[in-house]
TIGUBA-303956 format. One record per residue (C-alpha): residue number from 1; chain; x negated, y, z. Coordinates in steps of 0.5 Angstrom, whole numbers, plus 2048, in hexadecimal, padded with zeros to 3 digits. Layout:
N
   rovo   sevo     u     v     w
    NUM      A     X     Y     Z
...
END
This chain:
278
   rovo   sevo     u     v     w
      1      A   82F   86F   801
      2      A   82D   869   802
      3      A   82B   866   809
      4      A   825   860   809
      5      A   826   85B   80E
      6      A   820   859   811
      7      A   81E   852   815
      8      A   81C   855   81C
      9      A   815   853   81F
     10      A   819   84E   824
     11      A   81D   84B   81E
     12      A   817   849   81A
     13      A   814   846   820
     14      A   819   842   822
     15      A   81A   841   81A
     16      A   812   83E   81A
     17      A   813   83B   821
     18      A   819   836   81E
     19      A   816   835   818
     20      A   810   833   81C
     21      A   813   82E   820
     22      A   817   82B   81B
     23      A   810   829   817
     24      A   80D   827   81E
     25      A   813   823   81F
     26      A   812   820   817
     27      A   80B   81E   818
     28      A   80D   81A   81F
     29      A   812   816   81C
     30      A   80D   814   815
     31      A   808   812   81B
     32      A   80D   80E   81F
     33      A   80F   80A   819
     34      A   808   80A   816
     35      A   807   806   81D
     36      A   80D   801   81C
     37      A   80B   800   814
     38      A   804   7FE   818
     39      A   807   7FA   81E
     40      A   80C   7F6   819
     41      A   806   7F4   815
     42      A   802   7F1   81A
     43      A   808   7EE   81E
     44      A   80A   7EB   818
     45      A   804   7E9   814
     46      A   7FE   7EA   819
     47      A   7F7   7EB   819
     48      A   7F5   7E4   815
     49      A   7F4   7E1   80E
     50      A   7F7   7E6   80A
     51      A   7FB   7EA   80E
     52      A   7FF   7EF   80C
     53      A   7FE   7EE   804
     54      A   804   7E9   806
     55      A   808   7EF   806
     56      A   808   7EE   7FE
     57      A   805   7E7   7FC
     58      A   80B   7E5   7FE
     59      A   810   7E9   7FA
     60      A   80B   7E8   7F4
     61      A   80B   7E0   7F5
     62      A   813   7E0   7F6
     63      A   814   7E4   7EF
     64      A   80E   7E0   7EB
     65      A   811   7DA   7ED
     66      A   818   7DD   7EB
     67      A   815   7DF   7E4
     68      A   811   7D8   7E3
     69      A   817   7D4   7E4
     70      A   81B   7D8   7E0
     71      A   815   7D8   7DA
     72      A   814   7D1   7DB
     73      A   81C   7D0   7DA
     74      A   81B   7D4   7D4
     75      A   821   7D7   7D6
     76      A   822   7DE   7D2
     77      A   82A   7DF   7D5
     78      A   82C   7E0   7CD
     79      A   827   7E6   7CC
     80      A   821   7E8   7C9
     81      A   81F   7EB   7CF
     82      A   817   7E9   7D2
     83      A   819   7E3   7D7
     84      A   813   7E6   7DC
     85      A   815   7ED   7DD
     86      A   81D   7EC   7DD
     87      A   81C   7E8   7E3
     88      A   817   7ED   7E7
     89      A   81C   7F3   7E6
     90      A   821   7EE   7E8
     91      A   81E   7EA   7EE
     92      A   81A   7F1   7F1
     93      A   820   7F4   7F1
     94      A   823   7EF   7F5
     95      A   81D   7EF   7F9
     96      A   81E   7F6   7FC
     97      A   825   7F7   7FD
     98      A   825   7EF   801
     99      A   81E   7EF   805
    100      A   820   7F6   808
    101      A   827   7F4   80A
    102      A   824   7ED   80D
    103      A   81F   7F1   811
    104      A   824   7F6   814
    105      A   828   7F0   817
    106      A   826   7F0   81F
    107      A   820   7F4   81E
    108      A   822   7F9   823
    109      A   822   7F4   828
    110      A   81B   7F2   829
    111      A   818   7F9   829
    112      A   81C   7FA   82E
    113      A   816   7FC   833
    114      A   814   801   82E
    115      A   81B   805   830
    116      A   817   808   836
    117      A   813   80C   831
    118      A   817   813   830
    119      A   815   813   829
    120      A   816   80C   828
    121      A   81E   80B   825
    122      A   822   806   822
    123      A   822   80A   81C
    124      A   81B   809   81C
    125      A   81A   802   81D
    126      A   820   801   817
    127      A   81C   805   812
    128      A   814   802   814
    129      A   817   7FC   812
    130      A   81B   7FF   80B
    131      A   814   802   809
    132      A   810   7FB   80B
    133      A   815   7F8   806
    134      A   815   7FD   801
    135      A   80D   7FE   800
    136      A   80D   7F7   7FF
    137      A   812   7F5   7FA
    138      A   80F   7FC   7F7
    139      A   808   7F9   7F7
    140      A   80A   7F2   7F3
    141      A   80E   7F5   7EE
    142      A   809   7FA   7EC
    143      A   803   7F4   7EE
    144      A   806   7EF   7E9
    145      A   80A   7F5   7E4
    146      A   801   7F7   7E3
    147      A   7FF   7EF   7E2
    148      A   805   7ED   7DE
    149      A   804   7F2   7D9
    150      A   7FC   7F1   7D9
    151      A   7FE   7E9   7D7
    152      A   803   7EB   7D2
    153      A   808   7E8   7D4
    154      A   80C   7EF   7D5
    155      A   80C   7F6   7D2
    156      A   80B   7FC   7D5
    157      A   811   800   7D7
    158      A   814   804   7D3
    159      A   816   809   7D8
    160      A   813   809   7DE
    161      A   816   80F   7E0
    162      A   81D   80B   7E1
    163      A   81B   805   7E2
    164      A   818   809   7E9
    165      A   81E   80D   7EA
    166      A   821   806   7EA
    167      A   81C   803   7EE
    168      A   81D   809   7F3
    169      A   824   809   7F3
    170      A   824   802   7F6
    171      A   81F   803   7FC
    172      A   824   809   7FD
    173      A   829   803   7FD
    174      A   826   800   801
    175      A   824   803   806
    176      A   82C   805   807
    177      A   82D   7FF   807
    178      A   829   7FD   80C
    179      A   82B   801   810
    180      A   831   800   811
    181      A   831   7F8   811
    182      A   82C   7FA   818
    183      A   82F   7FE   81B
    184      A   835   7F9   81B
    185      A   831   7F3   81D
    186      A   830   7F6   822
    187      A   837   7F7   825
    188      A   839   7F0   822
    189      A   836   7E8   823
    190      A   83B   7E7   81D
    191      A   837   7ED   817
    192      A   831   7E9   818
    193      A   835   7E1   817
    194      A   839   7E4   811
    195      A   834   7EA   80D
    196      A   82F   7E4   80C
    197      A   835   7E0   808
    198      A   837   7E6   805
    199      A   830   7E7   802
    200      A   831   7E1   7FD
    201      A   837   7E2   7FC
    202      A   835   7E9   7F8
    203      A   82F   7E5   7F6
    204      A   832   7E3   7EF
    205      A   836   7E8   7EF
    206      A   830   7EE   7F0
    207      A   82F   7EE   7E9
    208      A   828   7EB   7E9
    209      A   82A   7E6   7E4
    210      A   82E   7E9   7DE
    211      A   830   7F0   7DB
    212      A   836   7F3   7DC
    213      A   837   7F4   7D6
    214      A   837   7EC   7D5
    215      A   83E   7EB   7D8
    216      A   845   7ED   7D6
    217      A   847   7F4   7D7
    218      A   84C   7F2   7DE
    219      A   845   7EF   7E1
    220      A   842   7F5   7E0
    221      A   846   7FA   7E3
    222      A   847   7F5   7E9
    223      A   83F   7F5   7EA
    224      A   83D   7FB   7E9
    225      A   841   7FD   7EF
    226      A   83B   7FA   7F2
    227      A   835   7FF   7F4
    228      A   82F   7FB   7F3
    229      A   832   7FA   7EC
    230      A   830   800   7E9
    231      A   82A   800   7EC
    232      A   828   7FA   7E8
    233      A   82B   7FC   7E1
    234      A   826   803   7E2
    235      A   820   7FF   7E4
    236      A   821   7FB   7DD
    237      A   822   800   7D9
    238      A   81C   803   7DB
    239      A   819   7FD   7DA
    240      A   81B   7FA   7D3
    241      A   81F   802   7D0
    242      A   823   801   7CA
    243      A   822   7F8   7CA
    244      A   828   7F9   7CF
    245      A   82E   7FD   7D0
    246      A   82F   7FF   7D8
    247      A   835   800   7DC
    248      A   834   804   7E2
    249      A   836   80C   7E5
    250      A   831   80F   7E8
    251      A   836   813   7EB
    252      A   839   80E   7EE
    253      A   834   80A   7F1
    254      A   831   811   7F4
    255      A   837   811   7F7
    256      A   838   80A   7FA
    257      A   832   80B   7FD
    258      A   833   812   800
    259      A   839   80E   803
    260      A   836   808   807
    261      A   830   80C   809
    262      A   836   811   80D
    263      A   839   80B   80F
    264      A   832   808   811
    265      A   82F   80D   814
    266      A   835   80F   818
    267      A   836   807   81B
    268      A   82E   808   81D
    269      A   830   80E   821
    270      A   836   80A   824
    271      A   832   804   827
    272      A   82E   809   82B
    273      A   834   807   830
    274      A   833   800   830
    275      A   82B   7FF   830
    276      A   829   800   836
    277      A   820   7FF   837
    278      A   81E   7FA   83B
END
């Protein structure tokens, strides 16, 4: 004979109860950040001229830019590759993971008067600033990928499916990323000297300008213990499909940013003793 264990009344309350507190708690935080998203856009760009539409002009104009000299230079990289698609996969992607980490660097310093809202945490400021970054970045790919392809100067891509997972697995890079860069800023004046350094350094070994596939087997190997590499490889191959032969473990790259993201969320949580509101 079996004996069927029913939730008391009190269980199912408290059940409910929790459930309920928790979504309270959700729908509080996406509004603090929705508030921040909306403070930094104005502290950053005010209320004149054309505002925030910087927050993706200025990506758009660096990418076709990039693309005009490239096109101008007529440098194909020895490739049959479309010049103007090859760099807005690359220097998009570069964009994201970049501008987010810039941004993180200091930015709790400044809002440290909105620390005496008890909603309002550090984790809070960090991520207002990644989301700002990642519509952007987000906004221009999709904004010049649609007139590119109107132009003619570019074929649609051939699996928009990878080339999302792709561009979705980089804002996650990003966001780890930035993360932790923030959160070390704060308890160091040297992270913010030395990150912007770093940041060129990576600029040409991101893989925005060449393939992996191009290099030599002891390079690739090397290069592919980079994240951001394999993020890019995707993107491409979701762009120009069987015209390329992409190096990257989505595996891997899931993992990579599980690992910062710990990492970044756990510094995040340290600095709470070192920041103080005014």
């Amino acid at each position: 004979m079996q004996t069927r264990l029913h939730p008391t009344p009190a269980a199912e309350g408290l059940g409910s109860e929790f459930s309920g507190s928790l979504l309270r708690s959700a729908l509080i935080q996406l509004r603090v950040i929705h508030a921040l998203v909306l403070r930094e856009v104005i502290t950053r760009y005010g209320r004149h001229n054309i505002g925030f539409a910087w927050l993706f002009l200025e990506p758009m104009l660096f990418t076709c830019g990039i693309a005009t000299l490239w096109t101008m230079a007529k440098m194909t990289h020895g490739s049959s590759l479309p010049i103007v698609a090859f760099a807005l996969t690359g220097y998009s992607s570069i964009l994201l993971w970049r501008n987010c980490s810039n941004r993180c660097v200091k930015a709790i310093e400044p809002n440290l008067c909105l620390m005496f809202h008890r909603n309002v945490t550090a984790l809070d400021v960090l991520l207002g600033r990644v989301v700002l970054e990642v519509i952007g970045a987000s906004v221009s790919l999709t904004v010049l990928s649609l007139v590119f392809i109107s132009l003619g100067w570019m074929a649609p891509p051939s699996n928009i499916l990878i080339a999302l997972q792709g561009w979705v697995m980089l804002a996650w890079f990003a966001l780890s990323l930035s993360l932790l860069i923030g959160a070390l800023s704060e308890r160091s004046e040297l992270v913010d000297r030395v990150w912007h350094i770093f940041t060129y350094l990576l600029f040409p070994l991101s893989g925005a300008a060449f393939l992996v596939e191009w290099l030599p087997s002891a390079a690739q190997k090397a290069l592919l213990w980079l994240p951001m590499f394999h993020g890019v490889e995707m993107l491409r191959s979701g762009f120009f499909g069987g015209l390329i032969h992409p190096h990257y473990d989505a595996g891997y790259f899931a993992v990579a940013n599980l690992s910062l993201m710990f990492l970044g969320l756990a510094a995040t949580r340290q600095i709470r003793q070192h920041v103080q509101p005014e």
